[in-house]
C-alpha positions as CSV (number, residue, x, y, z in Angstrom):
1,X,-74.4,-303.4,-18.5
2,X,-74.1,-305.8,-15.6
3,X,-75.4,-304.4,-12.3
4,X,-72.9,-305.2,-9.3
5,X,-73.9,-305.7,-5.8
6,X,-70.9,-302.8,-5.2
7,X,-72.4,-300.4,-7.8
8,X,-75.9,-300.9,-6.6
9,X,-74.8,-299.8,-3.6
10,X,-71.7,-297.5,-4.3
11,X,-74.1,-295.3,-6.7
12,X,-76.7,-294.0,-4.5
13,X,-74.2,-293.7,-2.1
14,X,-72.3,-291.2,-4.4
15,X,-75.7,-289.0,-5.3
16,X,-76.7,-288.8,-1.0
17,X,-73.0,-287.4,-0.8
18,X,-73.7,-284.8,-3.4
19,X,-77.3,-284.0,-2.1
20,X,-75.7,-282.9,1.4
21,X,-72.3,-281.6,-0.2
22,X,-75.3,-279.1,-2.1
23,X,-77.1,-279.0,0.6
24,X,-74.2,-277.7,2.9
25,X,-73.6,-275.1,0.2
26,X,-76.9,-273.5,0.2
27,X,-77.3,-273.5,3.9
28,X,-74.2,-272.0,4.3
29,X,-75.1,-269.2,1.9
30,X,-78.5,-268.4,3.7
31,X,-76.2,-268.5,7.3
32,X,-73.6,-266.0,5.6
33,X,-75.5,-264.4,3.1
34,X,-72.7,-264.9,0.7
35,X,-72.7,-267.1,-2.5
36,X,-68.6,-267.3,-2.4
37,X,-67.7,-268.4,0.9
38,X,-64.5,-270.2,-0.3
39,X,-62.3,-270.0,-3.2
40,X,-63.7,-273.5,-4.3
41,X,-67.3,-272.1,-5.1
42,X,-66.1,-270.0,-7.7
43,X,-62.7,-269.8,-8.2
44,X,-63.1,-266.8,-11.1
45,X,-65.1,-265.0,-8.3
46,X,-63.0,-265.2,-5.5
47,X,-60.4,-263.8,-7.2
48,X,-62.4,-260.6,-7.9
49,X,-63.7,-260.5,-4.5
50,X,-59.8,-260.0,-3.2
51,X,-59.1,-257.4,-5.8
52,X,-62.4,-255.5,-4.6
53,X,-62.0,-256.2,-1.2
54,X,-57.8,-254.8,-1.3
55,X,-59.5,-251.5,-3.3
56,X,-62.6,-251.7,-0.8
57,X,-59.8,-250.7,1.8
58,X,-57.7,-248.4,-0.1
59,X,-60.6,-246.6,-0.5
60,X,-61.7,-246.3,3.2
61,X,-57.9,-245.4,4.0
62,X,-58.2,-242.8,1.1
63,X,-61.5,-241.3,3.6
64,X,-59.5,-241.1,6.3
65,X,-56.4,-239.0,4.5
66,X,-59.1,-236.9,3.4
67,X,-61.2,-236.2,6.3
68,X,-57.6,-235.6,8.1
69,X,-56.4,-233.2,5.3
70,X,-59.3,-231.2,5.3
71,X,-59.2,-230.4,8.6
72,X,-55.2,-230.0,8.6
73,X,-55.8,-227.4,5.5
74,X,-58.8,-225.7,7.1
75,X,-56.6,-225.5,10.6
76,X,-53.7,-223.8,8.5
77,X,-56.5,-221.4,6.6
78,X,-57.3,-220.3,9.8
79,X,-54.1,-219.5,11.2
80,X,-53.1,-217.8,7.9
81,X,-56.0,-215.8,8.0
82,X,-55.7,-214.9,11.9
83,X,-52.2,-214.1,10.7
84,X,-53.1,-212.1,7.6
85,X,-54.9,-209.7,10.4
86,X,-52.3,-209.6,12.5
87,X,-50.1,-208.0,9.9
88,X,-52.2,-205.6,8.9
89,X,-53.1,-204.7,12.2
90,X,-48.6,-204.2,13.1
91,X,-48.6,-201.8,9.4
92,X,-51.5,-199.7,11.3
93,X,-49.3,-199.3,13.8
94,X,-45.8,-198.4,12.3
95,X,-47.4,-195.9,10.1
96,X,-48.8,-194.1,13.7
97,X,-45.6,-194.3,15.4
98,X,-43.9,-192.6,12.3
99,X,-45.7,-189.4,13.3
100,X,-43.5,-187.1,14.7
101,X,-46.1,-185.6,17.3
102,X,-46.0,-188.9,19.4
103,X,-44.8,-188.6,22.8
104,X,-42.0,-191.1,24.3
105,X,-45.1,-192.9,25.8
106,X,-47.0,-193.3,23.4
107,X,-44.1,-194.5,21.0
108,X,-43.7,-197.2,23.8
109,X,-47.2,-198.2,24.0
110,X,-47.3,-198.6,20.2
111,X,-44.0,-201.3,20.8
112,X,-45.9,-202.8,23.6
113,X,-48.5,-203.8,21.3
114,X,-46.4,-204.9,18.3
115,X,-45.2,-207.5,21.2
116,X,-48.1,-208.4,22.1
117,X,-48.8,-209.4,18.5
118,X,-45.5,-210.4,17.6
119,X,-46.1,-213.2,20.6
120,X,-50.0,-213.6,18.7
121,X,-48.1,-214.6,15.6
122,X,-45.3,-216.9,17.2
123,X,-48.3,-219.0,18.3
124,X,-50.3,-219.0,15.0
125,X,-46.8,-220.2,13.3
126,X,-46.6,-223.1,16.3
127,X,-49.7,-224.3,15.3
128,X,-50.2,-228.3,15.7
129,X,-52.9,-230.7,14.5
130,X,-52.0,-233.5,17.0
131,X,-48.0,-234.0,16.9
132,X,-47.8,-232.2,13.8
133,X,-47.1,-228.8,13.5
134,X,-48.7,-227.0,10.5
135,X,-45.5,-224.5,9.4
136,X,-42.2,-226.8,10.0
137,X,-41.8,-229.7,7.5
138,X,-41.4,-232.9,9.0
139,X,-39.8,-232.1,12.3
140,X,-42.2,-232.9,14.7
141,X,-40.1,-233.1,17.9
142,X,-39.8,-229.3,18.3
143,X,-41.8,-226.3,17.8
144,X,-41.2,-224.8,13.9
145,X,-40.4,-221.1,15.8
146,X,-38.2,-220.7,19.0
147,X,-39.6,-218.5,21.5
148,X,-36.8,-215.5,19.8
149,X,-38.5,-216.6,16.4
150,X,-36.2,-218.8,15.0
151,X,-36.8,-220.9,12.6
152,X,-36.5,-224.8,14.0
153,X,-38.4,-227.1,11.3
154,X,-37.4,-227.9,8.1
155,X,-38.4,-227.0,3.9
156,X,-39.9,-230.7,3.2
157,X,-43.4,-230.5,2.2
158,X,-46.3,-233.3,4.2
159,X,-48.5,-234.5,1.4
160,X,-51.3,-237.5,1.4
161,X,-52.3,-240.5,-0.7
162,X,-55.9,-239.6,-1.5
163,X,-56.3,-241.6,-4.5
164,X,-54.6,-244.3,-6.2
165,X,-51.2,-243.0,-6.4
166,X,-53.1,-239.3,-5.8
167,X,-50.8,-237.2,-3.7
168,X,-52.1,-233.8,-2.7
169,X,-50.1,-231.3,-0.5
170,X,-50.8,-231.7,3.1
171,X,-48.8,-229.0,4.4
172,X,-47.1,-225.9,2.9
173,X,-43.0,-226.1,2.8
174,X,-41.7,-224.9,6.3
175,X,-40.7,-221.7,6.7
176,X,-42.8,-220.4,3.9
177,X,-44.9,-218.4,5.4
178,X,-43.4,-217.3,8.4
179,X,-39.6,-217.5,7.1
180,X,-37.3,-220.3,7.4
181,X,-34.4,-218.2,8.1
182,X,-33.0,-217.6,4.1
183,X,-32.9,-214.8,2.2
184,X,-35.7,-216.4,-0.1
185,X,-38.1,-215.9,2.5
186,X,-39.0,-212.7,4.1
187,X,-38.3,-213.3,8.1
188,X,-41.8,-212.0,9.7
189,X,-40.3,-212.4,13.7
190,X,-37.2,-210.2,12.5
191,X,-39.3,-207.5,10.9
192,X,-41.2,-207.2,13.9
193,X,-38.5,-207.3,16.3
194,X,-36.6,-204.3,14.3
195,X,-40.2,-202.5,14.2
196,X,-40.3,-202.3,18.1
197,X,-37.1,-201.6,18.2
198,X,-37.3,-198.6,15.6
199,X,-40.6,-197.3,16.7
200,X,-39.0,-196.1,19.7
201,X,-36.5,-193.9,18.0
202,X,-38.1,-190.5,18.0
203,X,-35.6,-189.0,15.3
204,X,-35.5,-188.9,11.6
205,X,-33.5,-191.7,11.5
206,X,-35.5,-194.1,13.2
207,X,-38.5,-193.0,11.6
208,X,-36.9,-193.3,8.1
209,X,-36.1,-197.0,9.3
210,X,-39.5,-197.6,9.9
211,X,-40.4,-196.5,6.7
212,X,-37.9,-199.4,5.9
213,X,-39.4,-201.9,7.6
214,X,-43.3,-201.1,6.5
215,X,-42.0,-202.2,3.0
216,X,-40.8,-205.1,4.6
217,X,-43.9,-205.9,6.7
218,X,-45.4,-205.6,3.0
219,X,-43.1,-208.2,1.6
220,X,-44.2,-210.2,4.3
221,X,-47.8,-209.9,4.2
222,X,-48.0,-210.9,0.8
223,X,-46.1,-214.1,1.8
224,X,-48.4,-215.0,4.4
225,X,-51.2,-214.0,1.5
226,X,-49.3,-216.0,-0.8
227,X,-49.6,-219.1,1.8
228,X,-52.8,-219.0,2.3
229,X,-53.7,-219.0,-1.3
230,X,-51.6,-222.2,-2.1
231,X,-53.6,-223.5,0.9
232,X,-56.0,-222.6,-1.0
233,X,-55.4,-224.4,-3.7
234,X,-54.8,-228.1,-1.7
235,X,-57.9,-227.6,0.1
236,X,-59.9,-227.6,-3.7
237,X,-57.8,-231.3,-4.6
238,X,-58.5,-232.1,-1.2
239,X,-62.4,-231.5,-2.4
240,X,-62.5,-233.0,-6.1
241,X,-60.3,-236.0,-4.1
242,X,-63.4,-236.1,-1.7
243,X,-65.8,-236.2,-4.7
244,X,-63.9,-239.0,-6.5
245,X,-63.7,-240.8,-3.5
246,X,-67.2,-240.5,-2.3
247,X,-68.5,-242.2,-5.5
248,X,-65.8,-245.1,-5.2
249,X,-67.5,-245.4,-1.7
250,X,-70.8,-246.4,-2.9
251,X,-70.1,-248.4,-6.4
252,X,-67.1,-250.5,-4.7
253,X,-68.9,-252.2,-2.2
254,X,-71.7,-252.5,-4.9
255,X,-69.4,-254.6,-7.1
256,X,-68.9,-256.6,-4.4
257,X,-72.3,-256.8,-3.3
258,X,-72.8,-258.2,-7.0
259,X,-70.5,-260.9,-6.8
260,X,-70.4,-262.0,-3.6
261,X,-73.3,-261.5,-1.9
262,X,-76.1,-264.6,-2.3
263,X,-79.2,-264.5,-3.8
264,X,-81.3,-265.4,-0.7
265,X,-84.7,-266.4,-2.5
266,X,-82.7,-268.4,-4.9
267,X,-80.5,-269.8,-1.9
268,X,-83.6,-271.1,0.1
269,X,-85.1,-271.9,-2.8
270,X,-82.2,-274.7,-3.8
271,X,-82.0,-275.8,-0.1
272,X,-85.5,-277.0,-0.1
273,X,-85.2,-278.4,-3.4
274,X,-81.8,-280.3,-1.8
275,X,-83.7,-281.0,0.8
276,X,-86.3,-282.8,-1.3
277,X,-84.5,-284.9,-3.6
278,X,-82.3,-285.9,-0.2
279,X,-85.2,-287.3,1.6
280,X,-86.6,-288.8,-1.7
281,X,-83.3,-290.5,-2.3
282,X,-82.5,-291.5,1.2
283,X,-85.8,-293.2,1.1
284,X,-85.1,-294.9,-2.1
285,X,-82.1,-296.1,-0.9
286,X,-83.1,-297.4,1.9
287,X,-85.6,-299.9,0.1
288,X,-83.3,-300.7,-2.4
289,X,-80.6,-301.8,0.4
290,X,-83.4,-303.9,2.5
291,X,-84.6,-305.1,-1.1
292,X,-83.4,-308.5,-2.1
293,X,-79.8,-309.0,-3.0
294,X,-78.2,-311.6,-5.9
295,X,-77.7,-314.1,-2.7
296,X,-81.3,-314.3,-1.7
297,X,-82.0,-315.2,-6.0
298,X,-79.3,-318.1,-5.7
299,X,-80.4,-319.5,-2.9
């Protein structure tokens, strides 16, 4: 094959230009410490770099639901628990003030205290992480209970992603522990405003109403009991959630690691060798350019 003046300079020309174009590569590997820095250096790769990289943040935006619904459900645990004792402490009560020996004053000391935790429990049903009250659905603008304990929020249900298409219950339904104002739910603020009512009465009637109302207070103990329990129950998905999660933590920035990450030994490695067969080529180049041409033959 005839050997053009062009060719013998348009081919060494081409092999310097894919020396540095390889040369750039590597370096900019060992700079970045990735091998795919651009779709173009392994278009297969890239493309499992974004799908790795969209789960890579799913998953960090799965943490954060987590980490915030654990300490939403362990918040409302709390305050069912604080109100579980509450209860129990206003049944003590009505059964003393059913005693016919009580005095007047001691009737209305008894009252004074089912206030006092009457107003204990209107705060544990207010309860807010942040803007979000635990006990009222979605409203967030108002408080679930009125100061007369009145229901305010709604039935609706907060849940979380914490997994791909995972939804766990962040919050109970409104009203369902305290009462949302229905006859499915048993009012708690009602049955303790009839109880300081009643335990004033010193008659047989009043005492057979508060009778009335202890079987009540009953019905609505086990409510709050009730709550709690299905509280119970989200904060355990909430924990298997965690568990799954916690292991997509470690092996999807591992895939990712694995496919994009470069090889640095290999990496300098290549440059050098690059950087070798550049020089070597340059240099041959260079003599073959100063050499003589077909001009300096004809002449």
């Amino acid at each position: 094959m005839r050997v053009t003046e062009k060719t013998r300079i348009d081919m060494p020309r081409a092999r310097i230009a894919e020396l540095r174009t390889r040369s750039g590569k590597y370096n900019e590997q060992i700079v970045s410490g990735r091998r795919v820095n651009k779709p173009s250096d392994d278009p297969l790769a890239a493309l499992r770099i974004g799908v790795l990289e969209t789960q890579k943040n799913k998953v960090e935006q799965f943490d954060r639901n987590l980490d915030r619904g654990r300490s939403f459900l362990s918040q409302a645990d709390t305050a069912l628990s604080e109100a579980s004792n509450v209860l129990n402490r206003v049944r003590e009560l009505a059964i003393q003030s059913a005693n016919a020996s009580l005095t007047q004053q001691d009737a209305n000391d008894i009252a004074g205290e089912v206030t006092a935790l009457r107003d204990q429990l209107l705060a544990l049903a207010n309860t807010r992480i942040g803007d979000k009250p635990i006990f009222g659905g979605f409203l967030t603008n108002v408080a679930p209970y009125s100061a007369a304990g009145a229901f305010q929020g709604d039935t609706n249900q907060l849940t979380l992603e914490v997994g791909e298409q995972h939804f766990v219950p962040l919050t109970l339904a409104g009203g369902s522990a305290f009462g949302d104002g229905t006859a499915a739910t048993q009012d708690v603020f009602t049955i303790l405003a009839n109880l300081t009512a009643q335990v004033q009465v010193r008659n047989v009637a009043g005492f057979a109403n508060i009778e009335a109302e202890i079987v009540n207070l009953d019905l609505a103990t086990e409510q709050v009991i009730e709550a709690r329990a299905q509280t119970g129950i989200a904060m355990s998905r909430f924990e298997a959630a965690f568990n799954v999660n916690e292991f997509m933590q470690e092996r999807v920035p591992a895939y990712l690691a694995d496919i994009q990450d470069a090889d640095m030994t290999e990496a300098i490695a290549e440059l050098q060798l690059t950087s070798t067969a550049l020089e070597a080529t340059l240099s041959a180049t260079g003599k073959v350019l100063n050499g003589p041409s077909l001009l300096d033959y004809l002449r």
